[in-house]
N, CA, C and O atoms as a GROMACS GRO file, in nm:
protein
  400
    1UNK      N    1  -1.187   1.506   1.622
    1UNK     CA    2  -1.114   1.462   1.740
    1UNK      C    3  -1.072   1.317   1.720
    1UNK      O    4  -1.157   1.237   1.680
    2UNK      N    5  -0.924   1.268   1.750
    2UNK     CA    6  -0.913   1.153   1.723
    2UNK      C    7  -0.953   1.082   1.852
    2UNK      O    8  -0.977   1.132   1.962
    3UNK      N    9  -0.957   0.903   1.798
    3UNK     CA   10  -1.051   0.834   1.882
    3UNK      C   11  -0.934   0.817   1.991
    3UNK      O   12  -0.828   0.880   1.991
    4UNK      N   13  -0.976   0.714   2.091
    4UNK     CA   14  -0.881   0.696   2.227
    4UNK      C   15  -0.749   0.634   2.193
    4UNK      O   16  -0.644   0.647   2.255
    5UNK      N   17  -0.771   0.564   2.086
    5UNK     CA   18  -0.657   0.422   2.017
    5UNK      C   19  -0.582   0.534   1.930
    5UNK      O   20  -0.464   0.512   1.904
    6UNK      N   21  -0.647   0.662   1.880
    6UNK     CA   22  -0.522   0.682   1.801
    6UNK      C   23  -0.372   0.690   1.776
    6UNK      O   24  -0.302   0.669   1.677
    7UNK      N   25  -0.349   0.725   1.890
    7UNK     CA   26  -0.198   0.716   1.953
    7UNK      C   27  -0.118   0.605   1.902
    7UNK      O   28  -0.013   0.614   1.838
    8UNK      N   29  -0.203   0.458   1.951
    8UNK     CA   30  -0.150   0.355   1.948
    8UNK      C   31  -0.134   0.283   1.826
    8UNK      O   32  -0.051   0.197   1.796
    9UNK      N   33  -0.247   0.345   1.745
    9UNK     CA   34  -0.257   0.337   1.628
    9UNK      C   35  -0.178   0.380   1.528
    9UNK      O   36  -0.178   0.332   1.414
   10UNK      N   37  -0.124   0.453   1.560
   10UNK     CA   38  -0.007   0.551   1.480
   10UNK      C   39   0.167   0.437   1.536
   10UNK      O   40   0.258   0.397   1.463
   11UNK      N   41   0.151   0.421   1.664
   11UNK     CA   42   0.286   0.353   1.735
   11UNK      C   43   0.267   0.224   1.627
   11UNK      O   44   0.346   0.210   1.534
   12UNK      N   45   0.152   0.132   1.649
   12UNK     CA   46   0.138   0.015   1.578
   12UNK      C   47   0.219   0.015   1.420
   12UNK      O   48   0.305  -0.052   1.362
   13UNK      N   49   0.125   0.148   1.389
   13UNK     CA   50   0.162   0.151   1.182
   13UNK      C   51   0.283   0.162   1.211
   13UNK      O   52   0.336   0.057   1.175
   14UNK      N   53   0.359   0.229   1.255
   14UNK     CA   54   0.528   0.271   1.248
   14UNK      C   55   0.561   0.184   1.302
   14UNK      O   56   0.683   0.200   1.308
   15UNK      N   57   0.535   0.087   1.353
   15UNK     CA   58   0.638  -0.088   1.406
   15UNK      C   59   0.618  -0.149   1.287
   15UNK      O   60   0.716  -0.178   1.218
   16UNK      N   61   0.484  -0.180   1.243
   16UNK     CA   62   0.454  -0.276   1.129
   16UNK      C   63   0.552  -0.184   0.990
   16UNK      O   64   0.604  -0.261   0.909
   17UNK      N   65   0.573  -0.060   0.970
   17UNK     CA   66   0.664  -0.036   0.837
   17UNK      C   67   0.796  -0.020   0.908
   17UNK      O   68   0.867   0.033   0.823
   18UNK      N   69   0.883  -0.041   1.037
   18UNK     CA   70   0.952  -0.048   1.042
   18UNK      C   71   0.995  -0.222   1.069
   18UNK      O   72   1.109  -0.250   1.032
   19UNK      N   73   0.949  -0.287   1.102
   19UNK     CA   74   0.981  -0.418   1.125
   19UNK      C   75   0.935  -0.527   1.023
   19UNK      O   76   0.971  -0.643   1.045
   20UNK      N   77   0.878  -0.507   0.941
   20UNK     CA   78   0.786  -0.566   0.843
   20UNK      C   79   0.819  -0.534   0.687
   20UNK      O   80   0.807  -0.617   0.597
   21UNK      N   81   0.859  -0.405   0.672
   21UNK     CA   82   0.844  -0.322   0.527
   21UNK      C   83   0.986  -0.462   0.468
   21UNK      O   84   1.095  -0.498   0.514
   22UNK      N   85   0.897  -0.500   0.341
   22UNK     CA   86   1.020  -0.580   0.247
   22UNK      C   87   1.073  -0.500   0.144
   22UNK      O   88   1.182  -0.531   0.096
   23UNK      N   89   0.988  -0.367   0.089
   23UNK     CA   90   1.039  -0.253   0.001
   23UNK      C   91   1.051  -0.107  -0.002
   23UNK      O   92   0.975  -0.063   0.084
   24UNK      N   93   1.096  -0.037  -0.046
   24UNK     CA   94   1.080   0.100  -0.077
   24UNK      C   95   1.048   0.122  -0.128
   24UNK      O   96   1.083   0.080  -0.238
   25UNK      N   97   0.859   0.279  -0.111
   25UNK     CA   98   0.845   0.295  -0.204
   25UNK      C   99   0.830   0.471  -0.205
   25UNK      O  100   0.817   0.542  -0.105
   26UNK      N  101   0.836   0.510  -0.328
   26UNK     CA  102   0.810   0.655  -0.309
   26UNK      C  103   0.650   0.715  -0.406
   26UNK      O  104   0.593   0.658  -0.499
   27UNK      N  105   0.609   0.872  -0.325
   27UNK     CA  106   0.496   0.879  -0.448
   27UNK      C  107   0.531   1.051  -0.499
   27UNK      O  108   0.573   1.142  -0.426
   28UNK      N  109   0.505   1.056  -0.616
   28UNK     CA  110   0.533   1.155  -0.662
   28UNK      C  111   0.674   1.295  -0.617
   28UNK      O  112   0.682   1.416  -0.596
   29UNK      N  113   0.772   1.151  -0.625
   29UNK     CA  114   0.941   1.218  -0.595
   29UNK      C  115   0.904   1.252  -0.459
   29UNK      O  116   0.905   1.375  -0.472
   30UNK      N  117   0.871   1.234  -0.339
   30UNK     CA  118   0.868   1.222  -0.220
   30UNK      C  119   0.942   1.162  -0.152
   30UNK      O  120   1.023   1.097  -0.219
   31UNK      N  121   0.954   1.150  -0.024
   31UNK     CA  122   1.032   1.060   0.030
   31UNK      C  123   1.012   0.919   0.063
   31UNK      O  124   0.906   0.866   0.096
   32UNK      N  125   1.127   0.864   0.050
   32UNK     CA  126   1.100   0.719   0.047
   32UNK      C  127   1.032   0.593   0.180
   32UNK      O  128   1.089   0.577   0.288
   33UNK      N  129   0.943   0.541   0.152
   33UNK     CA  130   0.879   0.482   0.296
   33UNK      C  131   0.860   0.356   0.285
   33UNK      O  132   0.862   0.336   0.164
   34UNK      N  133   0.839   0.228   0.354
   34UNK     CA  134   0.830   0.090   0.383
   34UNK      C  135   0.750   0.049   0.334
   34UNK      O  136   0.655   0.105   0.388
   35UNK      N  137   0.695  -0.044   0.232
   35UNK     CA  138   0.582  -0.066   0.259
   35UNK      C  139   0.604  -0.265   0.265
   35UNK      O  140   0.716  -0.316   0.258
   36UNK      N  141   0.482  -0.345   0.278
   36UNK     CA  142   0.483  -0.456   0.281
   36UNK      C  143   0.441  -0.476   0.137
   36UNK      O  144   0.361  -0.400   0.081
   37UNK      N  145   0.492  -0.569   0.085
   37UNK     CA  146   0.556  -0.546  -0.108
   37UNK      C  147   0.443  -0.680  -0.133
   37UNK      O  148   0.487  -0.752  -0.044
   38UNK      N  149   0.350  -0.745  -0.183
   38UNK     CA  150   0.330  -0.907  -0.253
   38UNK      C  151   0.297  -0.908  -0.395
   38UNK      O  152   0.204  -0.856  -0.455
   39UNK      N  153   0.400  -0.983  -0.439
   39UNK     CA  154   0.375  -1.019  -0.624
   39UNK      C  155   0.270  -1.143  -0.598
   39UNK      O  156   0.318  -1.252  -0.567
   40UNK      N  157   0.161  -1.130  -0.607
   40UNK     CA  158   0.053  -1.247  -0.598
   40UNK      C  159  -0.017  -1.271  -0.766
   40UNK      O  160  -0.056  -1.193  -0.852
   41UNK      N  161  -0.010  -1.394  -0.760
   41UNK     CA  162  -0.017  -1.461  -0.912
   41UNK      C  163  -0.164  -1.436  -0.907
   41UNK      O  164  -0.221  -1.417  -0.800
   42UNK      N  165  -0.233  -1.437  -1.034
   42UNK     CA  166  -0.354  -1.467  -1.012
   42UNK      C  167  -0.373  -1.581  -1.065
   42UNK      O  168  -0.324  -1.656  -1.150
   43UNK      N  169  -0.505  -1.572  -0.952
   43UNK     CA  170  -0.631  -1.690  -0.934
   43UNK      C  171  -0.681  -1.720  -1.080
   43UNK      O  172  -0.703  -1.612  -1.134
   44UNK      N  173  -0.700  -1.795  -1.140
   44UNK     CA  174  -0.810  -1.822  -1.217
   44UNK      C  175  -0.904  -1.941  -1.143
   44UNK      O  176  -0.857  -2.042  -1.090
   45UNK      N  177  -1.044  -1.907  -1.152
   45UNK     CA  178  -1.150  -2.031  -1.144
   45UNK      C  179  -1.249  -2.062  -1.246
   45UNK      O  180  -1.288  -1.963  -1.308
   46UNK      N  181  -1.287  -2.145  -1.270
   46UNK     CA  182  -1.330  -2.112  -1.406
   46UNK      C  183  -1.339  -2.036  -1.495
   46UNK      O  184  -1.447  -1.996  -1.539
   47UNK      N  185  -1.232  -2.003  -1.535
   47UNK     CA  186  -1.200  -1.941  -1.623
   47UNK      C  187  -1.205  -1.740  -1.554
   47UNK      O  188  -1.179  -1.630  -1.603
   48UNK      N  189  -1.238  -1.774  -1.464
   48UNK     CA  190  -1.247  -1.623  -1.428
   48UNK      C  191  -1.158  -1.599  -1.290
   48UNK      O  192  -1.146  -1.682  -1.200
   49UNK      N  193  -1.089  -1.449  -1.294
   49UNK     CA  194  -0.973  -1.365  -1.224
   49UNK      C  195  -1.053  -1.396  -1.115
   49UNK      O  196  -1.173  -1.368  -1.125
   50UNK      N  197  -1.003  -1.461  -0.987
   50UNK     CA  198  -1.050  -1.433  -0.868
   50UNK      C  199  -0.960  -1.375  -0.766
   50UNK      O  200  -1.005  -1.360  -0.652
   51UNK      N  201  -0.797  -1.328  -0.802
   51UNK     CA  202  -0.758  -1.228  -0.757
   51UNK      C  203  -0.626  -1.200  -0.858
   51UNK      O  204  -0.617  -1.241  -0.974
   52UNK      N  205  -0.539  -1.132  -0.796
   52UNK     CA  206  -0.438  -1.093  -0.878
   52UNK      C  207  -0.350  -0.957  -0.816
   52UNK      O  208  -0.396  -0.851  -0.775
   53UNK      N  209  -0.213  -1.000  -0.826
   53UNK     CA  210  -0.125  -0.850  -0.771
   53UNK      C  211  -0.041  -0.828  -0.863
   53UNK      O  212  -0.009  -0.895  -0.961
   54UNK      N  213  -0.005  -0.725  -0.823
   54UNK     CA  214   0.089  -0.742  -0.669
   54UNK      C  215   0.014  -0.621  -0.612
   54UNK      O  216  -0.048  -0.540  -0.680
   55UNK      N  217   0.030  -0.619  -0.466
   55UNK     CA  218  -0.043  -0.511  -0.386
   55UNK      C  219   0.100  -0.468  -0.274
   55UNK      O  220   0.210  -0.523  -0.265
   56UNK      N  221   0.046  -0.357  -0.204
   56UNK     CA  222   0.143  -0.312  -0.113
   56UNK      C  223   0.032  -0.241   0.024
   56UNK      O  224  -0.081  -0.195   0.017
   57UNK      N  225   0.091  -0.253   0.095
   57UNK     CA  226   0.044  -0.223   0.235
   57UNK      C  227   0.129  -0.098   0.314
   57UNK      O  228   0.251  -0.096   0.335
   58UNK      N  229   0.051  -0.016   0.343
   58UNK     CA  230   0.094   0.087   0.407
   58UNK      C  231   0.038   0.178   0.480
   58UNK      O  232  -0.080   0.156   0.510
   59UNK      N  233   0.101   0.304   0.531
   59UNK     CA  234   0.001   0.365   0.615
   59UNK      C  235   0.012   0.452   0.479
   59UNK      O  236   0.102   0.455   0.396
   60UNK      N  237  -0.143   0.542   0.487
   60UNK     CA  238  -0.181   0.608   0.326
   60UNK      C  239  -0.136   0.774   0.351
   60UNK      O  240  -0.120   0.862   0.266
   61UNK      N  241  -0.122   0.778   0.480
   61UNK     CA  242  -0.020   0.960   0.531
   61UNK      C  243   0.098   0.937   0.453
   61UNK      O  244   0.137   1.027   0.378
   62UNK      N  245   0.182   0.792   0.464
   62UNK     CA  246   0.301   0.872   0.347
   62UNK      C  247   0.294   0.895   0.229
   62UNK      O  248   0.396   0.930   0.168
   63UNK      N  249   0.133   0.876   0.145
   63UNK     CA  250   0.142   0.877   0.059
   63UNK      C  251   0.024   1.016  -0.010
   63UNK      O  252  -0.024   1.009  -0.123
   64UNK      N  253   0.003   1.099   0.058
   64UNK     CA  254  -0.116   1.213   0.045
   64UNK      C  255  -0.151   1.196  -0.087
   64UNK      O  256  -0.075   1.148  -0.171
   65UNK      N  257  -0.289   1.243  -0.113
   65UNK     CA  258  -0.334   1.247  -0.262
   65UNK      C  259  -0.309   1.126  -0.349
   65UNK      O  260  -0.311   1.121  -0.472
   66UNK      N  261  -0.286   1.034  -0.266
   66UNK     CA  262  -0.275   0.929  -0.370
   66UNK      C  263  -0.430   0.855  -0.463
   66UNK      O  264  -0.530   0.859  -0.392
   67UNK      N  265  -0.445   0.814  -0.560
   67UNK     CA  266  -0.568   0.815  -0.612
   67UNK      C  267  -0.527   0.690  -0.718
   67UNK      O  268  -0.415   0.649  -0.746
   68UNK      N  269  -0.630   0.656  -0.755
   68UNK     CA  270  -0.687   0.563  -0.872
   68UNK      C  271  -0.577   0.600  -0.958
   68UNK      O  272  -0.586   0.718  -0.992
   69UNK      N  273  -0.497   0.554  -0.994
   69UNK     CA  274  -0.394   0.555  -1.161
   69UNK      C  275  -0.338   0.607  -1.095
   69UNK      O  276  -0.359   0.712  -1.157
   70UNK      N  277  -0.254   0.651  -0.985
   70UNK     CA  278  -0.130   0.711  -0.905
   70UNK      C  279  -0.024   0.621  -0.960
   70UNK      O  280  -0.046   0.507  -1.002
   71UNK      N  281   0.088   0.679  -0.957
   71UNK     CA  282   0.201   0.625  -0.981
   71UNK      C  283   0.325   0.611  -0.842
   71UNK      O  284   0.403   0.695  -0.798
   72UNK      N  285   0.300   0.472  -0.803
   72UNK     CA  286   0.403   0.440  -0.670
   72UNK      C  287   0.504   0.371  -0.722
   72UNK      O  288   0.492   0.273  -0.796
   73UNK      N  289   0.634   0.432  -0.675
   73UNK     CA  290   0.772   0.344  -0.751
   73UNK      C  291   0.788   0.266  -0.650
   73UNK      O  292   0.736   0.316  -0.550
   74UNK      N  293   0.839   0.161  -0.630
   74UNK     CA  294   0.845   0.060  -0.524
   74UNK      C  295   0.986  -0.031  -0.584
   74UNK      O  296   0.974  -0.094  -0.690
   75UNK      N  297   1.084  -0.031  -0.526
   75UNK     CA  298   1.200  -0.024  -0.558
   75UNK      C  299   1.282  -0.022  -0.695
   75UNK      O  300   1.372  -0.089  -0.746
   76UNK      N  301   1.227   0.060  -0.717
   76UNK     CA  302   1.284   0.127  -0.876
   76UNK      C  303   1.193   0.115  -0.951
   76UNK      O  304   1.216   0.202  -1.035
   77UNK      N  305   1.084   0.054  -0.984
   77UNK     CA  306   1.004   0.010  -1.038
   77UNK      C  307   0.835   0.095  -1.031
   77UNK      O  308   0.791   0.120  -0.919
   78UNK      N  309   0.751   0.134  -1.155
   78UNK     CA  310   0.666   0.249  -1.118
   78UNK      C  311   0.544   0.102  -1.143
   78UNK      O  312   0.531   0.008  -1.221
   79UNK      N  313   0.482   0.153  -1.035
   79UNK     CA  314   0.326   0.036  -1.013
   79UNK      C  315   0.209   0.152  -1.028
   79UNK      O  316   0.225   0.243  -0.947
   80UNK      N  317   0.100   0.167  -1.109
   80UNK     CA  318  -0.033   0.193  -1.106
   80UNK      C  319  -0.081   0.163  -1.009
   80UNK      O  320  -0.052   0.048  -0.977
   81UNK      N  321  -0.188   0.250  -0.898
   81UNK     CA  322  -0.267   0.166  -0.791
   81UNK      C  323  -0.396   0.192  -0.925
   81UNK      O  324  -0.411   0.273  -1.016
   82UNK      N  325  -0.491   0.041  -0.858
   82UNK     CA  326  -0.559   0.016  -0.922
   82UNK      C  327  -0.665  -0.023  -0.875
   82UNK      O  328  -0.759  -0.059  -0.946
   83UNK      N  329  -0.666  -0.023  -0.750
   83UNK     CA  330  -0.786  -0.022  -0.649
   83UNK      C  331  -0.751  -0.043  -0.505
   83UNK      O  332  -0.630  -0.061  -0.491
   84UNK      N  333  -0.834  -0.046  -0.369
   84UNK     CA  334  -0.794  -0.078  -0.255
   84UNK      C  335  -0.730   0.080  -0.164
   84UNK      O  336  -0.644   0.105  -0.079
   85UNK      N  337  -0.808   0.135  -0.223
   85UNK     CA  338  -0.760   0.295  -0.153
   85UNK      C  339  -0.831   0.338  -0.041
   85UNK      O  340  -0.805   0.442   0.020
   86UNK      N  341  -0.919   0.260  -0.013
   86UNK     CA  342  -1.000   0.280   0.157
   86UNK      C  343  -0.914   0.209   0.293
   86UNK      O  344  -0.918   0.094   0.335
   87UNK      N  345  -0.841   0.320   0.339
   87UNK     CA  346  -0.783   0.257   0.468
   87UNK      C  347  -0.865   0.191   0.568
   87UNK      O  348  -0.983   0.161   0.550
   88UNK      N  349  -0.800   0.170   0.672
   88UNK     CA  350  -0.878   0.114   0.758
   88UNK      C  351  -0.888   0.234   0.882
   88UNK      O  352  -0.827   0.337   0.852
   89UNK      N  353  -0.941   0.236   0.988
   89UNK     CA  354  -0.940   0.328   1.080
   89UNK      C  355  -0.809   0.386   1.099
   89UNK      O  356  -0.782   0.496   1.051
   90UNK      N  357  -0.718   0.312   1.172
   90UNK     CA  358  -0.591   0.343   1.154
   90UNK      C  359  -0.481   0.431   1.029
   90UNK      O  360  -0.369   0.481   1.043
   91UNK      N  361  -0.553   0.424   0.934
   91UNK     CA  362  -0.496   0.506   0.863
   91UNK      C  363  -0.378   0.361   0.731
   91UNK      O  364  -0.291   0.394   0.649
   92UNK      N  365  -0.418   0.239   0.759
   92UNK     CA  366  -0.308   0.120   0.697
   92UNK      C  367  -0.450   0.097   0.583
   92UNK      O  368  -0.571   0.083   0.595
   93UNK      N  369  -0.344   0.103   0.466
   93UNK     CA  370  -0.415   0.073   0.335
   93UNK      C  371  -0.316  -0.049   0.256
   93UNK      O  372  -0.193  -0.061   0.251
   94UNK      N  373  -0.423  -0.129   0.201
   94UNK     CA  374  -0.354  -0.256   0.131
   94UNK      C  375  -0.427  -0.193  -0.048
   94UNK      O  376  -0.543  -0.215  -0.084
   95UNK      N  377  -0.309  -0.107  -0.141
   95UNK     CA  378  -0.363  -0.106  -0.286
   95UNK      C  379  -0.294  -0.203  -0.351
   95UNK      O  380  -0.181  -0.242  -0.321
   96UNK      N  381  -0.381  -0.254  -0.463
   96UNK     CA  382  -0.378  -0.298  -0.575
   96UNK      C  383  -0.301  -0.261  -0.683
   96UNK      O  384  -0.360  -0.160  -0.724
   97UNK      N  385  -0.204  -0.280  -0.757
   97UNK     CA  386  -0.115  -0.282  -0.841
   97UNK      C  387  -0.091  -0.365  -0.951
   97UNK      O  388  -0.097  -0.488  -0.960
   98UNK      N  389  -0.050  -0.231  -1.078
   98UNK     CA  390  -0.008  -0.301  -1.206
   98UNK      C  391   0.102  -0.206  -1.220
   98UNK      O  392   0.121  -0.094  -1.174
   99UNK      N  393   0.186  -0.299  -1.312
   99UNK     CA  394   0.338  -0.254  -1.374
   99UNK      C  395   0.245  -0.096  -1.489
   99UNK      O  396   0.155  -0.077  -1.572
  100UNK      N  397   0.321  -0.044  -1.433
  100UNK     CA  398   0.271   0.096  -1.491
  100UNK      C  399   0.344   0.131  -1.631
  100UNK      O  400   0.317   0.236  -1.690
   0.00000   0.00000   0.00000
């Protein structure tokens, strides 16, 4: 049974990929959906990765079955997810990405 917020939760995700989305992306020849796109440099701190992207943000329904080494094209371009596949209640997932 969904919780009381789900509703709103669903209205929320579909404002944030319609008002927000900077790219297109698709998964496995599907249809194409919004997501929030960041090429983030990585961190080094002493000498060690303390982060690194690029990542994308989305709700994880447009993307079913998506998994570890999935292949998301994000405007023409195919990205590896590479971690970050636990949504949040709502159903909005921020993965991790490499040039595939």
């Amino acid at each position: 049974m969904p919780g009381p917020f789900a509703a709103l939760e669903d209205r929320v995700n579909a404002a944030v990929e319609a008002r927000l989305s900077n790219a297109l992306a698709s998964f496995n020849g599907g249809e194409a959906f919004g997501v929030v796109f960041d090429r983030l440099p990585v961190q080094l701190i002493d000498g060690y990765a303390e982060s690194a992207g690029p990542e994308a943000s989305f709700d994880i329904a447009r993307a079913p079955g998506l998994a570890h080494g999935s292949v998301l094209v994000i405007d023409g371009v195919g990205y590896s997810v590479t971690g970050g596949l636990e949504p949040d209640r709502s159903g909005w997932v921020t993965v991790q990405l490499r040039k595939a």
